[in-house]
C-alpha positions as CSV (number, residue, x, y, z in Angstrom):
1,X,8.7,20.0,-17.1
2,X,8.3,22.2,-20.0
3,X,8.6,25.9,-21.2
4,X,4.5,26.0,-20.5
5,X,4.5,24.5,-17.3
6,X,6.6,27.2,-15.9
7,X,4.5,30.2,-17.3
8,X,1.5,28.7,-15.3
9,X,3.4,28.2,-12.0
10,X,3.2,31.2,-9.3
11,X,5.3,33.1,-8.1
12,X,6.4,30.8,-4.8
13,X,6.3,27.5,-6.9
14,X,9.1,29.2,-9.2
15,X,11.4,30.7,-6.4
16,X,11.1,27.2,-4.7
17,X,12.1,25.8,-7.7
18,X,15.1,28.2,-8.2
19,X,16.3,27.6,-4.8
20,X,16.6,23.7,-5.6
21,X,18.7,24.6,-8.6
22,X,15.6,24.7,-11.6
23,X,17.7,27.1,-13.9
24,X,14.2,26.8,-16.1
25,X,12.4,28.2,-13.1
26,X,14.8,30.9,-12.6
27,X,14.5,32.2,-16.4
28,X,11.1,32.4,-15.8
29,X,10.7,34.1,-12.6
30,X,13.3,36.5,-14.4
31,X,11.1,36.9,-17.3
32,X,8.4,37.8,-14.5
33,X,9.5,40.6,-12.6
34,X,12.2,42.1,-14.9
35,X,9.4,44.7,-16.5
36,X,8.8,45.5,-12.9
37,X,11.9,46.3,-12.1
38,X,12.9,48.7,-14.8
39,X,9.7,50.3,-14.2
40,X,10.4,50.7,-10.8
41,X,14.4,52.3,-11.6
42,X,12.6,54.4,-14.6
43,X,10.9,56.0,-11.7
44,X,14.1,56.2,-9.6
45,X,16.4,57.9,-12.6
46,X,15.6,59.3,-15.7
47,X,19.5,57.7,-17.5
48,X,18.1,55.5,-19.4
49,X,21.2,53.6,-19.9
50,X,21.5,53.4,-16.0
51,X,17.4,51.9,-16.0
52,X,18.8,48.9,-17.8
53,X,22.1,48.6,-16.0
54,X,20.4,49.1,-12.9
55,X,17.6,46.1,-14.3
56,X,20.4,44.2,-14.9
57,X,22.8,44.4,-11.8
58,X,19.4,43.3,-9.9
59,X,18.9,40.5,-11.7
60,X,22.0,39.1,-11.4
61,X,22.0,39.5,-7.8
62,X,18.8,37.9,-7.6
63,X,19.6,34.9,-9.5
64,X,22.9,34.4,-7.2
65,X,21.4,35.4,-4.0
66,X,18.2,33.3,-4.5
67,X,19.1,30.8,-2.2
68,X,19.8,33.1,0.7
69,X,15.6,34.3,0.6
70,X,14.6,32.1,4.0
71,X,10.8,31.8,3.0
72,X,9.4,32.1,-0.7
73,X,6.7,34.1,0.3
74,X,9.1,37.0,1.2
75,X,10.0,37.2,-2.3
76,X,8.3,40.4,-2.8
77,X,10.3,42.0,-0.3
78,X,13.2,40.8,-0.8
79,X,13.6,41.8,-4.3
80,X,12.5,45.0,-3.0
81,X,15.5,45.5,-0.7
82,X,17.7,44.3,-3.5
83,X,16.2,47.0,-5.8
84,X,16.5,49.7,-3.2
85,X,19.8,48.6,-2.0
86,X,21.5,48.9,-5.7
87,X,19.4,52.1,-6.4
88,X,21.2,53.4,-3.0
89,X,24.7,52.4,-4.3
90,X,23.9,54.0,-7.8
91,X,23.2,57.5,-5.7
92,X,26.5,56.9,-3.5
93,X,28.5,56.0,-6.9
94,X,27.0,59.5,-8.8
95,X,26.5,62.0,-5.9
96,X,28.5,64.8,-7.8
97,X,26.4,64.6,-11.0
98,X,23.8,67.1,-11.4
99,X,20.4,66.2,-9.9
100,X,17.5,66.6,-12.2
101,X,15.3,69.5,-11.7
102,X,12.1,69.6,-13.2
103,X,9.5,72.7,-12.9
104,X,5.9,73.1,-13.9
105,X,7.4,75.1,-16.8
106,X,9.7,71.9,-18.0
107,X,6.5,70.0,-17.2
108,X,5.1,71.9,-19.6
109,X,7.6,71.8,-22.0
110,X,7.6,68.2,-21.9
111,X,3.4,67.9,-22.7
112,X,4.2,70.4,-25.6
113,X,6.9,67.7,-27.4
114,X,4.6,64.7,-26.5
115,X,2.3,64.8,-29.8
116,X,0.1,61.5,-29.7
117,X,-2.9,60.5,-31.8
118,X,-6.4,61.3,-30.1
119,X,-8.4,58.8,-27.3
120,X,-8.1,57.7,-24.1
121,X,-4.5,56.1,-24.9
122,X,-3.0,59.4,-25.5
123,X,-3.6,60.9,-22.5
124,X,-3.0,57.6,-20.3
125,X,0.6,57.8,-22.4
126,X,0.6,61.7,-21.4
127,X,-0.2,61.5,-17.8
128,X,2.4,58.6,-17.2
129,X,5.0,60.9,-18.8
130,X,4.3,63.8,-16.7
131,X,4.0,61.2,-13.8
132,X,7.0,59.9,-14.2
133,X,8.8,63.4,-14.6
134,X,7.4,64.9,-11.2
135,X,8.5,61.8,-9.5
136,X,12.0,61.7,-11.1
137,X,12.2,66.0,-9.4
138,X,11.3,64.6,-6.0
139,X,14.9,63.9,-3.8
140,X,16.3,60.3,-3.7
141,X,14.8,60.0,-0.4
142,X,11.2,60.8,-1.3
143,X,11.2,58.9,-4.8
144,X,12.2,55.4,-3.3
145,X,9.6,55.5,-0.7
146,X,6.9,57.0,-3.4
147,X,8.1,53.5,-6.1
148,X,7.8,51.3,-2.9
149,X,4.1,52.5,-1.7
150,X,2.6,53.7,-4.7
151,X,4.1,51.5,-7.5
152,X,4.8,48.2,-5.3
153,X,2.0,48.3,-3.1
154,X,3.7,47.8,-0.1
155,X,2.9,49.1,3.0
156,X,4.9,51.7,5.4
157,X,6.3,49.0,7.3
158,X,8.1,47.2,5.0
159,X,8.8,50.6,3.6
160,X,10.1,51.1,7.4
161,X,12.5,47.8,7.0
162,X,13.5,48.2,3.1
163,X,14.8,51.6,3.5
164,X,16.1,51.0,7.0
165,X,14.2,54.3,8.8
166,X,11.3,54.4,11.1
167,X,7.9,53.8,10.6
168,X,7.3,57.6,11.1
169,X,10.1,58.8,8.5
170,X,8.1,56.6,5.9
171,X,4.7,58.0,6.9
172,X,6.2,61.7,6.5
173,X,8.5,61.2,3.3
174,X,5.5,59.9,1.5
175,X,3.1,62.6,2.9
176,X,5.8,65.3,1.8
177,X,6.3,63.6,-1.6
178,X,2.8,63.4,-2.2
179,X,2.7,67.3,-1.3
180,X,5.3,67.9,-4.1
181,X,3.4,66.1,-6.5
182,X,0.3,67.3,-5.7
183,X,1.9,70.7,-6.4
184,X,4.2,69.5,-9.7
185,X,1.5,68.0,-11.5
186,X,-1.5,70.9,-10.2
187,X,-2.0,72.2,-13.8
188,X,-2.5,68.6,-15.2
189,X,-5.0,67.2,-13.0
């Protein structure tokens, strides 16, 4: 096959592939969802250096674990676990570091230093960053199940099965994170 075959293959074809030993197949299904992943740890942390280690460590296990995924069509998920699995081991391996605390004044603070040329782009860009620095003041617990629902699309119960809690722990972290959020980014929207 060549380079362009893969690029028009789904998402299934190229995990199938992968499992049978395609190494082509797995670049591309890499290339894929590794942009989704860092967005998803950029929510989770705000080190950047730890975004792309974190990118990184999950990739790798994905490529070596591919062939323990049962059914392609789980791939979603799966990568999903893996993601909140290594993000979970990242928060065990810094729980004494500082945890980041972010107030409507910081929020504020943070439009100020944005600067961006006039339009519709500018303020997409601005909201994202404000976005992204409520989410990253929510706790651990609230941020993973915010990425999974509102950033993954998935719903509460694979939430329920990723993050190992009941289906009514995921229904009331992501009601109390939406709360906070609500209330971080009040001024702004």
């Amino acid at each position: 096959m060549t380079k362009s075959t893969y690029k028009k293959r789904e998402i299934i074809t190229l995990v199938e592939l992968a499992q049978r030993g395609d190494i082509k197949a797995l670049e591309e299904l890499i290339k894929r969802v590794q942009k989704n992943i860092f967005t998803m740890f950029s929510y989770l942390t705000d080190k950047r250096q730890d975004i792309a280690d974190l990118t990184q460590e999950t990739l790798l296990k994905m490529a070596r674990s591919i062939n323990n995924l049962k059914e392609a069509k789980n791939f979603k998920s799966w990568l999903n676990q893996i993601v909140t699995n290594i993000f979970y081991d990242y928060l065990k391996k810094h729980a004494g570091e500082k945890e980041v605390e972010l107030n409507s004044d910081k929020l504020l603070e943070i439009k100020d230093k944005i600067g961006c040329e006039p339009g519709e782009r500018c303020l997409f860009s601005e909201m994202e960053k404000l976005i992204r620095a409520a989410m990253l003041s929510l706790p651990e617990q609230l941020r993973i199940v915010m990425v999974l629902r509102e950033y993954e699309g998935l719903s509460y119960e694979d939430i329920s099965k990723i993050t190992n809690t009941t289906l009514g722990t995921v229904k009331s972290r992501i009601s109390r994170a939406r709360l906070k959020l609500q209330e971080e980014l009040k001024e702004f929207i």
